[in-house]
MIKEZA-739149 format. One record per residue (C-alpha): z, x, y; residue number from 1; residue in one letter. Coordinates in Angstrom, 1 decimal. Example, Ala and Ser with C-alpha at 12.3 -4.5 7.8 and 13.67 -1.06 7.14 Angstrom:
2
<z: 7.8 | x: 12.3 | y: -4.5 | k: 1 | r: A>
<z: 7.1 | x: 13.7 | y: -1.1 | k: 2 | r: S>
***
This chain:
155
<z: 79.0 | x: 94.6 | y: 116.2 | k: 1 | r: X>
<z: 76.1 | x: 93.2 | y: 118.4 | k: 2 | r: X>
<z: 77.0 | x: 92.9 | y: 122.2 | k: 3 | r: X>
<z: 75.1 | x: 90.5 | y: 124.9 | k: 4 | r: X>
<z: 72.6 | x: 92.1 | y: 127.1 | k: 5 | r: X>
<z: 73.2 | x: 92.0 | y: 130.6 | k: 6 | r: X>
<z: 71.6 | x: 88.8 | y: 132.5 | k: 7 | r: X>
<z: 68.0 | x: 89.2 | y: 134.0 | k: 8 | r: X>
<z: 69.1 | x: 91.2 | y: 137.7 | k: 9 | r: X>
<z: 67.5 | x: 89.5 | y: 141.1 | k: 10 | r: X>
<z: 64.1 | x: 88.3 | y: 142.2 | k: 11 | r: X>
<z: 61.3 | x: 88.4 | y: 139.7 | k: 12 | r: X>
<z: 64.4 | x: 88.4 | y: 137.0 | k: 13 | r: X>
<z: 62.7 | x: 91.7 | y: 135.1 | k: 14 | r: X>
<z: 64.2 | x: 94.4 | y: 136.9 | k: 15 | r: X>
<z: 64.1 | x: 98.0 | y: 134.6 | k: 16 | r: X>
<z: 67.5 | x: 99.2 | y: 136.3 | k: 17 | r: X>
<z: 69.4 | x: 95.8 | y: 135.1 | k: 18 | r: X>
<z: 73.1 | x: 95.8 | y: 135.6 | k: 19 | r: X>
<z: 72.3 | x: 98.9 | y: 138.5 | k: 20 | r: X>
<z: 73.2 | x: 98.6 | y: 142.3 | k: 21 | r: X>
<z: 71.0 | x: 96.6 | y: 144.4 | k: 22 | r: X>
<z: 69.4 | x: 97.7 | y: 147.5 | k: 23 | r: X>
<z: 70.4 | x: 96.1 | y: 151.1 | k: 24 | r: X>
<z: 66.8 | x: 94.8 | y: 151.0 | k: 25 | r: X>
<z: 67.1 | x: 93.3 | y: 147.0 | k: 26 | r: X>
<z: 69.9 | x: 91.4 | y: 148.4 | k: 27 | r: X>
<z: 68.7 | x: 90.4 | y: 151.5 | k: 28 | r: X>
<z: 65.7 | x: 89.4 | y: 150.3 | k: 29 | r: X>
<z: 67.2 | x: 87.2 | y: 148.0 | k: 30 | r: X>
<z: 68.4 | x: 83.8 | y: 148.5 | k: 31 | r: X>
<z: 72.4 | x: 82.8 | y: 147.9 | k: 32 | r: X>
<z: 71.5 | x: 80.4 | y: 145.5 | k: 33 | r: X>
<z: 70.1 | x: 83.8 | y: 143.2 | k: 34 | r: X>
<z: 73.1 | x: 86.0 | y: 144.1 | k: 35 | r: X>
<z: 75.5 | x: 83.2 | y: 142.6 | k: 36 | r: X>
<z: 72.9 | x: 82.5 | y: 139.2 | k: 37 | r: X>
<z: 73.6 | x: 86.0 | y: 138.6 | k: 38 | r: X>
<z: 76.9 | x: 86.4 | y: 139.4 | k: 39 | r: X>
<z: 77.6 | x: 83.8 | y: 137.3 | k: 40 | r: X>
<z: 75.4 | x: 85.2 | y: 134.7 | k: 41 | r: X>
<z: 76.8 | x: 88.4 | y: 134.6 | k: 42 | r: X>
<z: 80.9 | x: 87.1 | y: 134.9 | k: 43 | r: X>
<z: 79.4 | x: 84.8 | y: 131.9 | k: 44 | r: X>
<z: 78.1 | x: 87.8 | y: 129.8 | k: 45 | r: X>
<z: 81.5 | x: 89.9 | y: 130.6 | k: 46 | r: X>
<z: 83.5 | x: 87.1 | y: 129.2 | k: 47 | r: X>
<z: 81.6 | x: 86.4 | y: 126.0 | k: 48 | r: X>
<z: 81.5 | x: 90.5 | y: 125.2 | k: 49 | r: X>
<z: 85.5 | x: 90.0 | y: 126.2 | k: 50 | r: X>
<z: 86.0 | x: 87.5 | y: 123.4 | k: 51 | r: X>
<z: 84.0 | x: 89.5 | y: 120.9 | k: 52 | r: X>
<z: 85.6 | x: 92.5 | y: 121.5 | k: 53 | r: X>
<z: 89.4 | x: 90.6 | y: 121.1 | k: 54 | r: X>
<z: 87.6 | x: 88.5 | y: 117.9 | k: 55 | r: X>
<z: 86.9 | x: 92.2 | y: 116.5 | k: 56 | r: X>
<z: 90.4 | x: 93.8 | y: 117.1 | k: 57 | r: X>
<z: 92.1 | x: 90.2 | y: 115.7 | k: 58 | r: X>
<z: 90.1 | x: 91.2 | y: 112.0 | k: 59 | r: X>
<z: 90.9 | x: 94.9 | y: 112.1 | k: 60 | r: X>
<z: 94.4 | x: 94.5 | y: 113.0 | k: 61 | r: X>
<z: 95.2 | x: 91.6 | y: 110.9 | k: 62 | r: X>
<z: 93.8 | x: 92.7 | y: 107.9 | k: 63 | r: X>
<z: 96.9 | x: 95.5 | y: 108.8 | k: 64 | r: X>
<z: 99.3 | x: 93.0 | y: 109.3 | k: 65 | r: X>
<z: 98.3 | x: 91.3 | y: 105.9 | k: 66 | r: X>
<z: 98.6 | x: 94.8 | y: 103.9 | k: 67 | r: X>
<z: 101.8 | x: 95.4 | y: 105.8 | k: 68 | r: X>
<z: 102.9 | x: 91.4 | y: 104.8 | k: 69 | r: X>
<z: 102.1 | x: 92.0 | y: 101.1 | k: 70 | r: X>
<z: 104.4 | x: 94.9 | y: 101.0 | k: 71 | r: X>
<z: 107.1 | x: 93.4 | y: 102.5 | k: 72 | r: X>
<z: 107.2 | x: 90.8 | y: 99.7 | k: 73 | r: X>
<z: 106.8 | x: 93.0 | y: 97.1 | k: 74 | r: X>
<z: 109.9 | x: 94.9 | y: 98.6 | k: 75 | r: X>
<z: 111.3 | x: 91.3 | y: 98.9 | k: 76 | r: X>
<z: 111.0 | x: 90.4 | y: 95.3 | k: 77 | r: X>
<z: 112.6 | x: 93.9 | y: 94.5 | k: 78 | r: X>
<z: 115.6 | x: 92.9 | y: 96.0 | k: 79 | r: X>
<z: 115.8 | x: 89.7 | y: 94.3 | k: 80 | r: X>
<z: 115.2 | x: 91.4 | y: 91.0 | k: 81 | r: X>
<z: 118.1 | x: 93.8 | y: 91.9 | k: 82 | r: X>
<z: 120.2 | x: 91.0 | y: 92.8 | k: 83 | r: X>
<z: 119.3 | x: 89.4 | y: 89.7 | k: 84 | r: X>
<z: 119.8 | x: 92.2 | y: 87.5 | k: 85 | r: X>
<z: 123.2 | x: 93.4 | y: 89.3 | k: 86 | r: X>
<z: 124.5 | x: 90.2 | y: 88.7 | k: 87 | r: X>
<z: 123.4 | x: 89.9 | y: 84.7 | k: 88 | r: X>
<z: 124.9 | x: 93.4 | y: 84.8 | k: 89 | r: X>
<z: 128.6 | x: 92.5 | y: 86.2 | k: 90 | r: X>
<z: 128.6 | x: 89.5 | y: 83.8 | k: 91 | r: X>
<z: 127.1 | x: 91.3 | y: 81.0 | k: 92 | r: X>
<z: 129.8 | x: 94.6 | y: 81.7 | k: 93 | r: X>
<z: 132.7 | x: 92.1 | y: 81.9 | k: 94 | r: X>
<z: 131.9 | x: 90.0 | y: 78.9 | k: 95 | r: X>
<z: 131.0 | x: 92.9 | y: 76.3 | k: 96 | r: X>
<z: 132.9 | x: 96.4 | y: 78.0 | k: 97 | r: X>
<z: 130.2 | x: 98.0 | y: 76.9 | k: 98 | r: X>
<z: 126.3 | x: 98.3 | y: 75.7 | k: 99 | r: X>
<z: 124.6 | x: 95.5 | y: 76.8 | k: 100 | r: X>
<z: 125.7 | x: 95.3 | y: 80.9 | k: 101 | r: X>
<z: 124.7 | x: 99.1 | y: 81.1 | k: 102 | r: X>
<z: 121.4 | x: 98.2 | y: 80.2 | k: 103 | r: X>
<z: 121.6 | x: 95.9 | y: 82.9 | k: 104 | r: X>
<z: 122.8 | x: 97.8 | y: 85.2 | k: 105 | r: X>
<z: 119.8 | x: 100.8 | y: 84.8 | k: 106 | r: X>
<z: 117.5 | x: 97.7 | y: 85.0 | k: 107 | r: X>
<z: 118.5 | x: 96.8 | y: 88.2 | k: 108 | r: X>
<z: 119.4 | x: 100.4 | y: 89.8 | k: 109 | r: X>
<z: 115.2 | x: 101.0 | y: 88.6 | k: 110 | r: X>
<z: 114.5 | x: 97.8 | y: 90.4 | k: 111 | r: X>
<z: 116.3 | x: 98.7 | y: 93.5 | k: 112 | r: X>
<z: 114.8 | x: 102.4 | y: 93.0 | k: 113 | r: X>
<z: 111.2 | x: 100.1 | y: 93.4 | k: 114 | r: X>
<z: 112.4 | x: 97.9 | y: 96.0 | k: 115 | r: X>
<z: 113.1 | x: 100.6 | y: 98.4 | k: 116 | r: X>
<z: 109.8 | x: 102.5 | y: 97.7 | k: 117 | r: X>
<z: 107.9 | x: 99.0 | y: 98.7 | k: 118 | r: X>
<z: 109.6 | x: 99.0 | y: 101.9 | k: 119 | r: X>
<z: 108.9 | x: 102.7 | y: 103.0 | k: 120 | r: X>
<z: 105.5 | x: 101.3 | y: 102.6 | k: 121 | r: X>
<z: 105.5 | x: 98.1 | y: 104.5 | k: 122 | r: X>
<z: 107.3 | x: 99.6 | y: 107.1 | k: 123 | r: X>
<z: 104.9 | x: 102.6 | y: 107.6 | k: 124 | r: X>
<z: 101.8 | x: 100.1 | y: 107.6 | k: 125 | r: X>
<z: 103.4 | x: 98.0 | y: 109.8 | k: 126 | r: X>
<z: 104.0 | x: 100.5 | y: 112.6 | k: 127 | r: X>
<z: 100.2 | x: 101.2 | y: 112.8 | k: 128 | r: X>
<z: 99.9 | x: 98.1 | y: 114.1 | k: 129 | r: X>
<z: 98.8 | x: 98.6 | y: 117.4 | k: 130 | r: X>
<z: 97.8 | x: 95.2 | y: 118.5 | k: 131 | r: X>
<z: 94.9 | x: 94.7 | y: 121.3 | k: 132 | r: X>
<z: 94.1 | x: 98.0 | y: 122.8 | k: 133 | r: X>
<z: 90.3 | x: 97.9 | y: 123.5 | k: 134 | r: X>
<z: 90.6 | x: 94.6 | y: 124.6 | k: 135 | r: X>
<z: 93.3 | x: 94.6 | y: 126.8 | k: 136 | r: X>
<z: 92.2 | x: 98.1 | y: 128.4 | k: 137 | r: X>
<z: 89.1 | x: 96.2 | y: 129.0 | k: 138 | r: X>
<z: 90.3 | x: 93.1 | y: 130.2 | k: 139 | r: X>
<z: 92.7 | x: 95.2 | y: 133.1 | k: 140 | r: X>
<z: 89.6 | x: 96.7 | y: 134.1 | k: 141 | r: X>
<z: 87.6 | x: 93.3 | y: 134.9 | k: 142 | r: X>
<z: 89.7 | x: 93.2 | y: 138.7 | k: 143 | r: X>
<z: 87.8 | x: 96.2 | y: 139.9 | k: 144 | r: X>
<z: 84.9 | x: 95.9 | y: 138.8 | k: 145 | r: X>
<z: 84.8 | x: 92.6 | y: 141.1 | k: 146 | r: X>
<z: 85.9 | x: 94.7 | y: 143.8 | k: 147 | r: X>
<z: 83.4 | x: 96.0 | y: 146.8 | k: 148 | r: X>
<z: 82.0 | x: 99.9 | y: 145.9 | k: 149 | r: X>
<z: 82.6 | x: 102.1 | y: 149.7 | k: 150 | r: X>
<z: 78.6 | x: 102.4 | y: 149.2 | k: 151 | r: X>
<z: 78.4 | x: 98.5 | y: 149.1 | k: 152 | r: X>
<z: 75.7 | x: 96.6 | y: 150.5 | k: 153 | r: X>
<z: 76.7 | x: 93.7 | y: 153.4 | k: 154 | r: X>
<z: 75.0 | x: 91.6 | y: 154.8 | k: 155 | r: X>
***
């Protein structure tokens, strides 16, 4: 994944130490109308590499979610085969005693057998689920990097 560069810097706009601490005299030098462009260039940068970053996550973790989702219908149709099958198997068993509702029921107890193996699954992908880590780390992060360093210049 590609990331926006930084904005320009101050003055002449090709500074080679970009995104570095000015000096008292950079910013002195400079007019207010220049310190806001590139604040707001650089809060305009963070946001768009913010939005990336959560666009990235939202594909990795639901491509997850939709392996995790597929699993837990597949465990969901098991259940309504072993419901299906228990229930041929009661009326099969009380109608004929004998032959034909056993079958029934081995159907169905195999079907259950499947069903539960299906949701070991889905639940185990699901749990690795972790939701929006890099982003949200990042995003808590954005408050102090707006804050003064000690070393700061003022005017």
């Amino acid at each position: 994944m590609t990331m926006p560069t930084q904005g320009s810097g101050l003055g002449s706009g090709n500074h080679s130490d970009a995104g570095a601490p000015h000096t008292a005299a950079e910013v002195k030098s400079s007019s207010i109308g220049e310190l806001l462009r590139q604040v707001t260039t650089d809060m305009s940068t963070l946001m768009r590499q913010e939005v990336e970053l959560a666009k990235a996550e939202i594909r990795q973790e639901g491509k997850k979610a939709g392996k995790a989702a597929g699993l837990f219908g597949g465990a969901g149709f098991g259940g309504y085969m072993v419901a299906l099958f228990l229930s041929l198997a009661l009326w099969a068993g009380l109608s004929n005693v004998m032959d034909a509702g056993w079958a029934g029921l081995i159907v169905a107890l195999l079907w259950a057998a499947i069903a539960a193996v299906l949701y070991s699954l889905a639940r185990k992908n699901a749990q690795r689920i972790r939701g929006l880590k890099q982003t949200n780390d990042s995003v808590q992060r954005i408050p102090d990097a707006l804050k003064p360093h000690p070393e700061g210049v003022t005017r």
